[in-house]
LOLO-295207 format. One record per residue: z, x, y of N, C-alpha, C in turn; residue in one letter. Coordinates in pm, whole numbers, plus 50000, padded with zeros to 5 digits. Each point is the difference from the previous one (the first is absolute). Layout:
N
ZXYZXYZXYA
...
***
This chain:
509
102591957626347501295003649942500185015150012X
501105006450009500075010050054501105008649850X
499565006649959500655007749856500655009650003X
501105006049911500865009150006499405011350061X
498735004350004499765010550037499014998150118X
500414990750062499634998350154498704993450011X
499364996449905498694998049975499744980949995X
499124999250123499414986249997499004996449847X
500674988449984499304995049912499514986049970X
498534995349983500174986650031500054993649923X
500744987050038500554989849869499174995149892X
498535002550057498874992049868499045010050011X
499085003249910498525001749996499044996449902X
499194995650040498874991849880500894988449927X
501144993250045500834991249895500705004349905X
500375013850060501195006649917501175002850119X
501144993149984501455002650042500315014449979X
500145009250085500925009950020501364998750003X
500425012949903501505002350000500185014250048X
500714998250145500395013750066500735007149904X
499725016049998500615011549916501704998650107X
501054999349912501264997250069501125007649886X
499085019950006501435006449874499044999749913X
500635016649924499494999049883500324990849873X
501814996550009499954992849914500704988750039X
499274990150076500264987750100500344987949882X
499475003449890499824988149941499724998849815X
500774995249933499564997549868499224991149976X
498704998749928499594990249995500164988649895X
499524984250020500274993649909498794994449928X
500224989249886498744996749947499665007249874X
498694996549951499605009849883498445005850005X
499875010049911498775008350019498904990649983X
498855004449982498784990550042498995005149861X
500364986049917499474997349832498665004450066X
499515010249824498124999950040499974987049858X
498384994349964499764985949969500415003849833X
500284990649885500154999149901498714999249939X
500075014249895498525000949922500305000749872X
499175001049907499475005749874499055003149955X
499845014649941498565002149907500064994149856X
498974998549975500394995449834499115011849934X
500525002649837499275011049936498535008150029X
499154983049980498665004950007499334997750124X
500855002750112499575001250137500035018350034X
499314999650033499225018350077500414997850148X
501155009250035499585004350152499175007650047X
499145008749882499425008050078498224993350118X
500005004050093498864993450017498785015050060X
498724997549991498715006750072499915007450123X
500684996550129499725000850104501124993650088X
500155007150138500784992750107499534984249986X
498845001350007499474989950086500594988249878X
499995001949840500374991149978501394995249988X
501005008550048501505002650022500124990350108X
499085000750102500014991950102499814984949994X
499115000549933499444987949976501514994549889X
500285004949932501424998049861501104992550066X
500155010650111501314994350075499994992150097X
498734997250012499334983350120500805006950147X
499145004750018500585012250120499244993850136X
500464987250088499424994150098500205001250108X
499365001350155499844995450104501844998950036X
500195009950087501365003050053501295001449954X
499665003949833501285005149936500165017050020X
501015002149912500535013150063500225007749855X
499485013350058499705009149885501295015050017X
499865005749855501165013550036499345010249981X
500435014750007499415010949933501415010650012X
500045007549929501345013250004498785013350064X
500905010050071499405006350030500745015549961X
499734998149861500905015549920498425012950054X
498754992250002499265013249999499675002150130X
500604994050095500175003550151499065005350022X
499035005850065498185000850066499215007149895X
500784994649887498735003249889499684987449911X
500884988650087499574990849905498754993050076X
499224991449858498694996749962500324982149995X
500704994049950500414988849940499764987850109X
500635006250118500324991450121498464993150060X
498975012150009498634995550062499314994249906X
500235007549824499224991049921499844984749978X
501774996950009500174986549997499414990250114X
499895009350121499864990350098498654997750074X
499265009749928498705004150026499264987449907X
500674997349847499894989749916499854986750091X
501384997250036500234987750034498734996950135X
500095004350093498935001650107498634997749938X
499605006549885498544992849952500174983849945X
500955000649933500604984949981499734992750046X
500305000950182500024993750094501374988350055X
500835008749918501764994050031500395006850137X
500284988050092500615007750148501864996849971X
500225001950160501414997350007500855006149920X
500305014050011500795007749832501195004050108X
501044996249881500885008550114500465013149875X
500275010050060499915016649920501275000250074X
500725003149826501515004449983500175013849958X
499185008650028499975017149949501835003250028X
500455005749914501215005950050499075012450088X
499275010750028499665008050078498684995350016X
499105003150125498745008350038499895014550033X
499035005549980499495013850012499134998250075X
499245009950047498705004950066498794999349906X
500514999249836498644998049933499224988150018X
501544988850024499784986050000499174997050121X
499615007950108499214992750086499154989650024X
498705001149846499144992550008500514983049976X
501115000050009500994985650009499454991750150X
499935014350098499604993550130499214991050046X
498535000849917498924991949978500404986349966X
500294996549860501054995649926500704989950127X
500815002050108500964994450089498944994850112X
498995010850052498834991650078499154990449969X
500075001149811499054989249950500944986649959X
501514998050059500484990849953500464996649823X
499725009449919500615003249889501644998649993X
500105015050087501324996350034500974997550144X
500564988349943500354999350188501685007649996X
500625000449899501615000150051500435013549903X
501085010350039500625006149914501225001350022X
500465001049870501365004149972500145013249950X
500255008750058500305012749891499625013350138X
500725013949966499775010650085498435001649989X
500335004750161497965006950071500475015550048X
499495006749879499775017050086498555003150036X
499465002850122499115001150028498874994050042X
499094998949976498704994550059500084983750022X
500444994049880500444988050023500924994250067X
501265009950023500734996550107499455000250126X
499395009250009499635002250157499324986550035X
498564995549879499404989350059501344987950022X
500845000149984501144986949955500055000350172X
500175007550019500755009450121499154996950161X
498784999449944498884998850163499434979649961X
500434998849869498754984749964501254991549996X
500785003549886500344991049972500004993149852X
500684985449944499844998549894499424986750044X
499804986649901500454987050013501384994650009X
500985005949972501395002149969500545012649991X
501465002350070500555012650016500195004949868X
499865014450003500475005449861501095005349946X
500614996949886501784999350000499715013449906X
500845007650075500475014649974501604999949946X
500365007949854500934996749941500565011749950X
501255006749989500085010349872500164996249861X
500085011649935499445001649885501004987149916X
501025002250022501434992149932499534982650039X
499884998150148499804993050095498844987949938X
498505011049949499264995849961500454988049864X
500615010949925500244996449847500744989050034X
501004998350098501024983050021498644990850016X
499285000550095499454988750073498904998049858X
499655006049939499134994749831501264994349927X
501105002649944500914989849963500334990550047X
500265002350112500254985050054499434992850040X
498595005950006498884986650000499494999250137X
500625009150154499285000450103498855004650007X
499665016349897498794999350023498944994949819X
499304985150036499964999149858498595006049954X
500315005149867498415006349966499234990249892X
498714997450041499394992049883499305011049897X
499615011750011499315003549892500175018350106X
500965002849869500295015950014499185007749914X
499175012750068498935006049929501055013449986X
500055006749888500895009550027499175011649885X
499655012650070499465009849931500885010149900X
499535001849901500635009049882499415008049951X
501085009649971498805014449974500185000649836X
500204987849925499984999749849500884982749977X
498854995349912500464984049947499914996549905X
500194990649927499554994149847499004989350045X
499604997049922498914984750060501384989949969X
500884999549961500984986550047500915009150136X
499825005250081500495005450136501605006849978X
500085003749859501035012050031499505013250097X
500785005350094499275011850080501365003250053X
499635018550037500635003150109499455013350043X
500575007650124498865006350076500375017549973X
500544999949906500315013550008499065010749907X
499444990649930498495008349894498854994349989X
498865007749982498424995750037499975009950119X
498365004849993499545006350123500014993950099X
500534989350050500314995250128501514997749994X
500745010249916501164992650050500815006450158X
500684988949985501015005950159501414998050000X
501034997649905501555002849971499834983649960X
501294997450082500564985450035499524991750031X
499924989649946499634984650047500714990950094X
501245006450021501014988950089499254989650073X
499655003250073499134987150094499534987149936X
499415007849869499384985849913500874993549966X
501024998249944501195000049978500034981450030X
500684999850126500144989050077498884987950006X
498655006649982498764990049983499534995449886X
500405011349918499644995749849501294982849965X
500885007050025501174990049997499994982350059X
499455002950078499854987350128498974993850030X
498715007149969498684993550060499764995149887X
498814985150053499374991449900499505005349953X
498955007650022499395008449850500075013550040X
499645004249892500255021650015498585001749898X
499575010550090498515006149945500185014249971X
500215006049894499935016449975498495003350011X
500345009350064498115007550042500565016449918X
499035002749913500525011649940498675011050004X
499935013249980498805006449989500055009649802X
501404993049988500165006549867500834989949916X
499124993949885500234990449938500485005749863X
500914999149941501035002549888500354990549894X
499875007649868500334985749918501434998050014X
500124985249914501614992050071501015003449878X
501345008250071500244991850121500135015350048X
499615003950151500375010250074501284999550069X
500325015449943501565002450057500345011450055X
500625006650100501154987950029499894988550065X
500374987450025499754993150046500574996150160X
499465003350070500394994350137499894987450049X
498564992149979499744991150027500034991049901X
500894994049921499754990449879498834987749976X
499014997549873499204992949968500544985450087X
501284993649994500794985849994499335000550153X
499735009650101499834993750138498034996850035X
499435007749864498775005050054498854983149956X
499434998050115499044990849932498675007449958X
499195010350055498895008449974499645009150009X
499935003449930499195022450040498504998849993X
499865010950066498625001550045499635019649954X
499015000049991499855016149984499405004750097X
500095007850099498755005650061499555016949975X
499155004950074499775013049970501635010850069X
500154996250141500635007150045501104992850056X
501644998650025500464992950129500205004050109X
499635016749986500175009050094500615011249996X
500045010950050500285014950082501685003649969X
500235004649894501525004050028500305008550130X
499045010549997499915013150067500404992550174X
499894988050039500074991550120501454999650024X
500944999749872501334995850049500295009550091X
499765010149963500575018050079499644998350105X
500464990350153499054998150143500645010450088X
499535002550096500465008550142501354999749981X
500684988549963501834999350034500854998949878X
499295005749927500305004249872500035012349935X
499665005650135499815016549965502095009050102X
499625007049962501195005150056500075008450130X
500785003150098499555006750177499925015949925X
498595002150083500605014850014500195006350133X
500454992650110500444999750140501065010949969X
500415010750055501475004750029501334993050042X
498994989950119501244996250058500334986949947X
498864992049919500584989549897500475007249859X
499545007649990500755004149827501765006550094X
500295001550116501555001250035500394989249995X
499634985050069500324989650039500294994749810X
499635003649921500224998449841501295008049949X
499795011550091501285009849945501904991950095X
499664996950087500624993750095500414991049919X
499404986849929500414985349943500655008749853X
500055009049941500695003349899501365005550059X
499765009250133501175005250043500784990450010X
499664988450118501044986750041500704996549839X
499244998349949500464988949844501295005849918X
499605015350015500805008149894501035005050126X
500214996550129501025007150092500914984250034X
499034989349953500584986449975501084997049896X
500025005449936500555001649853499124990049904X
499184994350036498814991649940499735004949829X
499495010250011499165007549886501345008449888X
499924989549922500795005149910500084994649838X
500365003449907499814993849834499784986150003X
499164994549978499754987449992499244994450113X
499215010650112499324994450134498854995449924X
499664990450082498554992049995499254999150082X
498334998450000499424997950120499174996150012X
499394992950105498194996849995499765010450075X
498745004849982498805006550120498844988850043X
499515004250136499144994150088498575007149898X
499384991750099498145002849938499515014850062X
500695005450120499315007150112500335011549959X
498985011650036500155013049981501745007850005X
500594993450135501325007650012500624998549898X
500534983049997500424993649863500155011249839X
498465001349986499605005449872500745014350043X
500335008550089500945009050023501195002149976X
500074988050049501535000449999500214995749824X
499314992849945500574999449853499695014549956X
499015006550050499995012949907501305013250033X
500565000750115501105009550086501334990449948X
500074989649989501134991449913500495003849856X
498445004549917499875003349890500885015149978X
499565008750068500505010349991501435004850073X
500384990350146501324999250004501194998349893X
499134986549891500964999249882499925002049927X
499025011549941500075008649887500645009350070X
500685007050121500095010450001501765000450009X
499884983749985501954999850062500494990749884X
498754997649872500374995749845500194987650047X
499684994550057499824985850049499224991949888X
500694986949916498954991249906499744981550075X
499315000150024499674986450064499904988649901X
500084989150037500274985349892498364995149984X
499454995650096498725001950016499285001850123X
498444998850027499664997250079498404989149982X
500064993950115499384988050026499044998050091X
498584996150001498935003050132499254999549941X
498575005250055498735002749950500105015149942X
499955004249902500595008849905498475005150025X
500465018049999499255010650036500815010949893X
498875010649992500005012649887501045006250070X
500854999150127500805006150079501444994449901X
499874986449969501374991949947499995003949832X
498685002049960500085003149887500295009149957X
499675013350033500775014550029501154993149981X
500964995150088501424999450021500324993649826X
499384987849945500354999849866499675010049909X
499115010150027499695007649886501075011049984X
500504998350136500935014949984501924997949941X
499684986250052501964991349937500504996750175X
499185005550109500904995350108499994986050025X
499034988649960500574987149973500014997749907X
500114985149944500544994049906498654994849934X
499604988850100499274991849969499134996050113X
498384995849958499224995150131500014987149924X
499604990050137499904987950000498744999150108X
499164994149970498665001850000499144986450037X
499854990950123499114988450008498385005050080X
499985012850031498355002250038500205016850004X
499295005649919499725012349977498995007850120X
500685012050042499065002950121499025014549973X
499985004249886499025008449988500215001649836X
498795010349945499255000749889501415006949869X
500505009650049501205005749937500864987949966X
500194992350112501334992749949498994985349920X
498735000649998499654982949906500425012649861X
499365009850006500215009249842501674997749937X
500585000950091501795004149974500294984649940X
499424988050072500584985949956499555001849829X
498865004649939499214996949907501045006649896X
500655014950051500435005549901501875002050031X
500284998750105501795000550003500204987850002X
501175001249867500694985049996500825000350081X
500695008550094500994994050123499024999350109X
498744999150022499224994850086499454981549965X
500654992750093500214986349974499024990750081X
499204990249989499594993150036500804984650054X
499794998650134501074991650042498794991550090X
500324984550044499254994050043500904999550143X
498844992750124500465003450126500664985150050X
500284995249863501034985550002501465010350024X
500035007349917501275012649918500125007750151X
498994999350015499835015750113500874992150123X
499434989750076501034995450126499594990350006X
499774991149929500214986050049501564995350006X
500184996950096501174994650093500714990449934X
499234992449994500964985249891499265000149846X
500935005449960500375005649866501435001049963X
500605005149863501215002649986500485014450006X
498995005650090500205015050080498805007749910X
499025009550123498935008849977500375010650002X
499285009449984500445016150009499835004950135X
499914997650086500395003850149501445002550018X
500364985249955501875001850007500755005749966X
499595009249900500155012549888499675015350102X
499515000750059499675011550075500485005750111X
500395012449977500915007450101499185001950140X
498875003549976499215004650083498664992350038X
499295002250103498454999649995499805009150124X
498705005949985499635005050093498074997250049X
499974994950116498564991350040499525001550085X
498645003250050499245004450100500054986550122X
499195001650057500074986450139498605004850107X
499474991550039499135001650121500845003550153X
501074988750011500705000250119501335000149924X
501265003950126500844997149962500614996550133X
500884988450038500514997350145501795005850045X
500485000350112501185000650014500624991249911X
500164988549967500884992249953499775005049801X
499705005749955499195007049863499084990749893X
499384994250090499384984650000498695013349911X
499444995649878498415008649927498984991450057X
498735006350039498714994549990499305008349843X
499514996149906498915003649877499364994150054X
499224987350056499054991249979498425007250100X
501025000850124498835000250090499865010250068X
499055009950059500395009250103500584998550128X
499765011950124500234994050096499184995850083X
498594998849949499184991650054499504989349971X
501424995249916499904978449948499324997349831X
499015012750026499084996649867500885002049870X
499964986549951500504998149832499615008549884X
500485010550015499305010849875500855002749906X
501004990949958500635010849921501154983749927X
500145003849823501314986449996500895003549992X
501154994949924501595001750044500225007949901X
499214997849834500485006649900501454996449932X
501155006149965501004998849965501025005350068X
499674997850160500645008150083501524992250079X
499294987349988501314992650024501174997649896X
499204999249892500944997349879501065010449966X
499425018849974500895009550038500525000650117X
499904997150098500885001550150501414987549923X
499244991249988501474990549956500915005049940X
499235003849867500815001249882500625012249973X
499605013750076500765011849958501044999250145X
501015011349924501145003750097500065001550123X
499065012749987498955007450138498745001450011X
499464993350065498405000550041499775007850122X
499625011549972499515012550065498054992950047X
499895003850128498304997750064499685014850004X
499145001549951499155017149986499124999050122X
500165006450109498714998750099499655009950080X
498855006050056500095010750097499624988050160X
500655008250085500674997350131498784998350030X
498425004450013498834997350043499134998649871X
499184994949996499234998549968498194995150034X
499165010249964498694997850133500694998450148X
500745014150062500084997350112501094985850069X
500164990849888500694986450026501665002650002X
500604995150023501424995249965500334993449895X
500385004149902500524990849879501184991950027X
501165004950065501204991750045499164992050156X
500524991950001499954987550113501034995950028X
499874993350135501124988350052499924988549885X
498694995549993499604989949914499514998349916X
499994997549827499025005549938498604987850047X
498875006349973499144988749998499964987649910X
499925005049872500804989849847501155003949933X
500954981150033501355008249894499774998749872X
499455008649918499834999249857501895000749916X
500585004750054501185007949921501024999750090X
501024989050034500724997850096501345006649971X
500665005050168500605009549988501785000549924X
499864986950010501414998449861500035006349881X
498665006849965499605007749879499965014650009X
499895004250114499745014650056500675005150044X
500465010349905501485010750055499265012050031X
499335008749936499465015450065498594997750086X
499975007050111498705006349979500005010550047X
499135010049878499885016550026498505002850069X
500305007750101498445003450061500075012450026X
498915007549986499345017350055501265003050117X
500294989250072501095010450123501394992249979X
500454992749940501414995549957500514987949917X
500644999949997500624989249841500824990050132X
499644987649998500894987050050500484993849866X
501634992150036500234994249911500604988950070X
499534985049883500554985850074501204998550059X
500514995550149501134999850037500884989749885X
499414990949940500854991149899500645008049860X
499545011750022500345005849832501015010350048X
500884997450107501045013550017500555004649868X
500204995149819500325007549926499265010749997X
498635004650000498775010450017500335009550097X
499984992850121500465006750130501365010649966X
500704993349964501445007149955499685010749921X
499174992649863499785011949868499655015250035X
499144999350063499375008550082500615009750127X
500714992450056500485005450127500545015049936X
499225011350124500535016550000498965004649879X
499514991749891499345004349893498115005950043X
499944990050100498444997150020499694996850155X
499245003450054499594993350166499414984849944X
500364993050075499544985250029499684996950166X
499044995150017500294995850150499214986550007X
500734990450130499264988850052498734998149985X
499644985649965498385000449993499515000850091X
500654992250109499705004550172499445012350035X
500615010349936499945013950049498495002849907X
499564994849857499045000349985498794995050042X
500424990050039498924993450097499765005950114X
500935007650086499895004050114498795012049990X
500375006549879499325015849938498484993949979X
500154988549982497314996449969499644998950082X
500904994250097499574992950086500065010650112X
500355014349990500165008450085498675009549983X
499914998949864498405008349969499124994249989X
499844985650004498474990149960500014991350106X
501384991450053499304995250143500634986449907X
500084988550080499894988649947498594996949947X
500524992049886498344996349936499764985850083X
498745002350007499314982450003499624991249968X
500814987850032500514986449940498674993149925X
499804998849894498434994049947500044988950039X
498864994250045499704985650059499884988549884X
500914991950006500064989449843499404983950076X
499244995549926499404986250027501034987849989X
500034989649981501244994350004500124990749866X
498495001349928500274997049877500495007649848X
500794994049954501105002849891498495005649909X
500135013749905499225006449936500595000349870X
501324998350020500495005149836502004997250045X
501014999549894501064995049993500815012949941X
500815003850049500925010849882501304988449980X
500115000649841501004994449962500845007749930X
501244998150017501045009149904500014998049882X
500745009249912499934995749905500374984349889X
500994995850136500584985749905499284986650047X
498905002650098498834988250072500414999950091X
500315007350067500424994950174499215010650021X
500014992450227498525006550061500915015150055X
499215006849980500705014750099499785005450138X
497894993649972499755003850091498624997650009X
498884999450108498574992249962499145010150055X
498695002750015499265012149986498954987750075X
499585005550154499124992050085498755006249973X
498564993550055498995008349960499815007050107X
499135012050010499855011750096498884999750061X
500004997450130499074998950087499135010949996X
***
């Protein structure tokens, strides 16, 4: 089958029917969300229990069911190997792992996948584990989702979870928790959100146990079947990764000054603008040169929305926004700011972009601005993969803001390692180009031929030129790159956010 964005796709895999990606918004869906089972505690029942192992054993955790984890402490979390390091002495195979993220901490998972533990995943691979996805293989392709994307397919029951382990950096022994206090905390819980809600059982793993009831409450007692205590769940200091830090490039901290120029020569940026930021160094630029554009022109914003950084919090401390809205906290300043500003809000990543809903906060947003591996003539994003095939990287909430704000600006420099970032083709369509109006790079700003209101806004205000002409400019200093050699078996699935296929990720010879 052949999909809006040019992309073969095949009608089945493993006994799952594909639905070609056809538009972002091709389709309402019908039906209803996907019941988790009918329980009760009674008085003199204790959730608290000893050990994983007997959490495991609690929730009759067997031979090819499917497990969750949130990944707020991003390569400092602990939770993910403990549990699974558990189950493996057990001697439970066949797991299928629903992580909303992997890290590079998570490696020792690899073993884990050679020893038949686990054969299948659902959920983003940054790093080491992608790569192995990438040369081996799975037992089954691995369905890659955004963040919004994710949160539909747990309601509605495509992806189902039997027993969600979800780490807290403070609990009660009846599983009130949330992650913004305790020496492990890390902001927002959003992610848990959706699993606590939906999966047959929910396991709080805590390293800081509190008498009841602990508040505020994020995660309510009514979803929790057991807490567990351990020493540690892991590393706050981990959230802060490589792409969480901010450029100190010249010619990317311009390519930042550039996406504020376009916005505010757009007429974009004005009383009441809103925005997400990307994860990536430029990104974190451009919210900080945004910041001071609109303090300096008395600019007050409604809110803003993303993985919330000490860059966004500044902006509340000073009155230039309103309000943050908050589903995964991206460094140490802003978990502090959730604990103590009441217009710093905790929002789940049901709220954040899930698609079929009665509207998320994407749809609310003027702006986003988002990094990319590739970007093609047609303004088709690759996040997932490089340009040498290997699966390193997930979608994040990148499709969900491309949908849902006004203008979705791509932050990118024109080379990168010597490579071409723009292409004829991307290698993966993570972020299809019905969503993609800017992209600003080190040598010029293209804008989508479909958005001539932009084109117009702009015209005499700002240089714009053809992406053609950008493409012509990498490819004049780096050479064409070379085509990575892909095997012909299916490695992994990108699905949009509303379950349709976008695009499939072959393994690499």
């Amino acid at each position: 089958m052949l999909n809006a964005v040019g992309r073969e796709i095949p009608e089945e895999i493993g006994g799952r029917k594909l639905k070609p990606y056809n538009g972002p918004f091709s389709f309402k869906p019908k039906g209803r969300l996907h019941p988790p089972p009918l329980k009760a505690v009674f008085p003199d029942e204790s959730k608290l229990l000893p050990s994983i192992k007997d959490a495991i054993k609690k929730v009759g955790l067997e031979d090819g069911m499917t497990i969750s984890f949130h990944h707020h402490l991003r390569n400092g979390d602990a939770v993910v190997n403990m549990v699974m390091e558990e189950i493996a002495k057990m001697g439970i195979k066949d797991i299928k792992l629903a992580p909303t993220a992997l890290f590079p901490v998570h490696e020792p998972l690899i073993e884990h996948i050679k020893n038949g533990v686990i054969t299948s995943i659902e959920g983003s691979l940054n790093g080491p584990i992608g790569e192995y996805v990438s040369k081996h293989g799975l037992k089954e392709p691995v369905v890659l989702r955004s963040h919004g994307g994710r949160a539909r397919a747990v309601r509605r029951g495509d992806l189902h979870i039997d027993v969600a382990f979800i780490a807290a950096p403070i609990a009660d022994e009846y599983g009130n928790c949330n992650g913004m206090l305790g020496k492990s905390a890390f902001g927002a819980m959003g992610f848990a959100y959706a699993d606590a809600m939906h999966a047959d059982n929910v396991v709080i793993i805590t390293d800081n146990l509190q008498p009841y009831p602990v508040t505020p409450i994020s995660i309510p007692q009514i979803y929790v079947d057991y807490v567990v205590e351990v020493e540690s769940i892991g590393d706050p200091s981990g959230i802060q990764t490589g792409t969480m830090r901010i450029t100190r490039s010249p010619a990317r901290l311009n390519i930042a000054k550039n996406v504020v120029k376009f916005l505010a020569k757009a007429g974009v940026i004005k009383d009441g603008f809103s925005f997400q930021a990307g994860a990536g160094g430029i990104s974190l630029a451009v919210t900080k040169f945004l910041h001071e554009y609109m303090k300096e022109n008395g600019i007050v914003g409604d809110f803003v929305m993303g993985g919330i950084t000490g860059f966004v919090v500044d902006m509340l401390h000073d009155g230039t926004i309103r309000k943050i809205l908050d589903a995964q906290t991206f460094d140490l300043k802003a978990v502090e700011s959730m604990s103590q500003d009441e217009e710093h809000v905790e929002v789940s990543h049901m709220m954040f972009g899930d698609p079929h809903t009665c509207g998320c906060v994407v749809n609310r947003q003027h702006a986003c601005f988002l990094g990319a591996t590739e970007v093609d003539l047609d303004f088709n994003v690759n996040v997932n993969t490089h340009s040498d095939g290997l699966l390193l990287h997930g979608i994040g909430g990148h499709q969900d803001a491309a949908a849902g704000s006004d203008v979705t600006v791509i932050t990118i420099p024109l080379l990168r390692g010597r490579l071409p970032v723009i292409r004829k083709e991307v290698t993966t369509v993570s972020t299809p180009h019905h969503t993609v109006d800017v992209v600003v790079t080190d040598r010029g700003i293209a804008v989508n031929p479909e958005r001539e209101d932009l084109i117009e806004a702009v015209k005499g205000k700002i240089e714009i030129m053809d992406i053609e002409e950008l493409y012509k400019k990498a490819i004049s200093l780096a050479g064409e790159p070379k085509e990575p050699r892909f095997k012909d078996d299916i490695v992994a699935l990108i699905e949009y956010r509303d379950g349709t296929i976008l695009d499939v990720v072959r393994g690499v010879a």
